[in-house]
KEPAMAR-983706 format. One record per residue (C-alpha): x, y, z. Coordinates in nm, 3 decimals. Last residue first. Layout:
BEGIN
[site [X Y Z]]
...
END
This chain:
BEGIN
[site [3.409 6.042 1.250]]
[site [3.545 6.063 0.897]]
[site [3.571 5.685 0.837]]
[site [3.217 5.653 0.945]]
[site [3.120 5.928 0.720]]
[site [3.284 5.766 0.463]]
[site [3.169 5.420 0.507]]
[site [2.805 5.534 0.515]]
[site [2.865 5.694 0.207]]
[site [2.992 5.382 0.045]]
[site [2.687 5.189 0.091]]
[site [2.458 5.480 0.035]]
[site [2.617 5.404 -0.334]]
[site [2.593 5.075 -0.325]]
[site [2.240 5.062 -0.259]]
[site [2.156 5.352 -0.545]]
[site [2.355 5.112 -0.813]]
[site [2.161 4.782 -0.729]]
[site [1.832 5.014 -0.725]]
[site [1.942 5.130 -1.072]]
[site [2.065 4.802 -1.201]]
[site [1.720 4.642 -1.077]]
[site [1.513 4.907 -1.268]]
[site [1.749 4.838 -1.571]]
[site [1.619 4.455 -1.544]]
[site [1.272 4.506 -1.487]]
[site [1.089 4.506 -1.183]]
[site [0.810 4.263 -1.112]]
[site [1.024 3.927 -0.946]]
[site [1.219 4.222 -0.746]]
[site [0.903 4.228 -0.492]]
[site [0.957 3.889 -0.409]]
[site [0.676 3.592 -0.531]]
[site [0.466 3.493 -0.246]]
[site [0.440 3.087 -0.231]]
[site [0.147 2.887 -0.393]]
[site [0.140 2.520 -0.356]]
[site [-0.151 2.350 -0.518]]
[site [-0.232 1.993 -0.415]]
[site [-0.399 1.718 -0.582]]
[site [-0.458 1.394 -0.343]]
[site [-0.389 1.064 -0.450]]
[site [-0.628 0.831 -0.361]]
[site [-0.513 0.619 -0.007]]
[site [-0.695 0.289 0.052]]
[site [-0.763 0.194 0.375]]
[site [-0.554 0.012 0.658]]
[site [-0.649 -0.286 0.873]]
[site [-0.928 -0.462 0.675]]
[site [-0.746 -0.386 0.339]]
[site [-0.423 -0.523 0.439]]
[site [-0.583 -0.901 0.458]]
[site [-0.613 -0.933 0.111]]
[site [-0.243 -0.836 0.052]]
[site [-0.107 -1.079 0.347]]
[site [-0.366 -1.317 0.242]]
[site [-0.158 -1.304 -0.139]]
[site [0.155 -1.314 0.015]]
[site [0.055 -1.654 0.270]]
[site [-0.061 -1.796 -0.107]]
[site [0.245 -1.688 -0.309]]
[site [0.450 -1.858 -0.003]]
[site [0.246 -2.185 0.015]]
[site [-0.032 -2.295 0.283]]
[site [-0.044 -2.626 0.505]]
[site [-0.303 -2.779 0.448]]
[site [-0.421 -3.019 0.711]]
[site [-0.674 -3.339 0.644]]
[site [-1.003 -3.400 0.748]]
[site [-1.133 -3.729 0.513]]
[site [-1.392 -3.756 0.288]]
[site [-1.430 -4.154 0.175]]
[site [-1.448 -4.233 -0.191]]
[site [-1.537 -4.571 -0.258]]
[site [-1.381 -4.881 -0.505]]
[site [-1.536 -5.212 -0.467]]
[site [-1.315 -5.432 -0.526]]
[site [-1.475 -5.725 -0.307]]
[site [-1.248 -5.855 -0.005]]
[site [-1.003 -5.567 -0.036]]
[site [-1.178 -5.277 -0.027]]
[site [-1.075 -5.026 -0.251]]
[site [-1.080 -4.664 -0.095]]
[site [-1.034 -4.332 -0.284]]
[site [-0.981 -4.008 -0.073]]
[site [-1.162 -3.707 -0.089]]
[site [-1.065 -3.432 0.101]]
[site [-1.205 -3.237 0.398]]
[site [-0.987 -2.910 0.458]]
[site [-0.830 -2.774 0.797]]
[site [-0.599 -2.455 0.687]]
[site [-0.225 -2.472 0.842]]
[site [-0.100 -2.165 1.009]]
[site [0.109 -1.998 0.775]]
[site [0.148 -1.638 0.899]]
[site [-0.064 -1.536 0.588]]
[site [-0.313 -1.823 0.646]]
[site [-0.368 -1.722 1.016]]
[site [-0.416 -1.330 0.898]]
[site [-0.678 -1.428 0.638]]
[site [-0.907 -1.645 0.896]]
[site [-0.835 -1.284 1.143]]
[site [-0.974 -1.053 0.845]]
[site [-1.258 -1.292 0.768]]
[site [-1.363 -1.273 1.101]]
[site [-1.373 -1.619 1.296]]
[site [-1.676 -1.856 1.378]]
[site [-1.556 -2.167 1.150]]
[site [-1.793 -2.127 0.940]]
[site [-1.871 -1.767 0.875]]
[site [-1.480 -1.701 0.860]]
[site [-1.502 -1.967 0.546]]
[site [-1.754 -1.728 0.366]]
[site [-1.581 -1.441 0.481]]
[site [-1.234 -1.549 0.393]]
[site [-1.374 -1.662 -0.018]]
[site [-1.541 -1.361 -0.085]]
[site [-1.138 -1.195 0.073]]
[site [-0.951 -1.424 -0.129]]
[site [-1.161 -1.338 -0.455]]
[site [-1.118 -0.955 -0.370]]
[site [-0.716 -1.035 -0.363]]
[site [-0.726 -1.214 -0.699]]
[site [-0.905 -0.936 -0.872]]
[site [-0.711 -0.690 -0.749]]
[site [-0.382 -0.915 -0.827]]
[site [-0.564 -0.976 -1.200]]
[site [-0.603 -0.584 -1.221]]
[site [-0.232 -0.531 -1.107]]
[site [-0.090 -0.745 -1.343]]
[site [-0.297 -0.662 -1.642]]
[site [-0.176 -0.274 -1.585]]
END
């Protein structure tokens, strides 16, 4: 049960975080998901540190660099991603009646009798067949 609430969770963080990117960059959130899940590479900016030589001075510079997206991270877009093409199914509570036979209401020794009648026209009708 903790596993599939912190997946749920996980999954509606992905998707917050898709639209807010998809804003950016002028994409849906569904189709920024769907590029990370078939592992095209994200475009981030990054910090980098920079010491200039002449007076060691250290900077940080932002730089555009590629990341290219892990397995658990291309599953968990794939999962996000589901819920813009298919919806949720809730389980559905169905009754299935079906007509009960006749012989479901007669007891026992009312079954024998019928049982015994039946065999007897049986056995007529081979006797006058015979006979004919």
């Amino acid at each position: 049960m903790q596993k599939s609430q912190s997946n749920r969770k996980k999954s509606n963080i992905l998707s917050k975080l898709a639209a807010d990117e998809a804003e950016i960059i002028d994409m849906l959130p569904h189709e920024w998901l769907s590029r990370i899940a078939q592992g095209h590479p994200v475009k981030q900016m990054m910090p980098y540190r920079v010491i200039d030589s002449e007076t060691d001075v250290e900077t940080i510079e932002w730089r555009e660099t590629y990341i290219y997206p892990d397995i658990d991270t291309r599953i968990d877009c794939a999962k996000a991603c589901s819920q813009f093409f298919a919806p949720k199914f809730t389980a559905i509570k169905a009754t299935v009646s079906t007509p009960q036979s006749k012989l479901s209401y007669l007891q026992d020794s009312e079954i024998d009798a019928m049982l015994l009648e039946l065999a007897g026209e049986a056995e007529g009708e081979e006797v006058n067949n015979v006979t004919e």
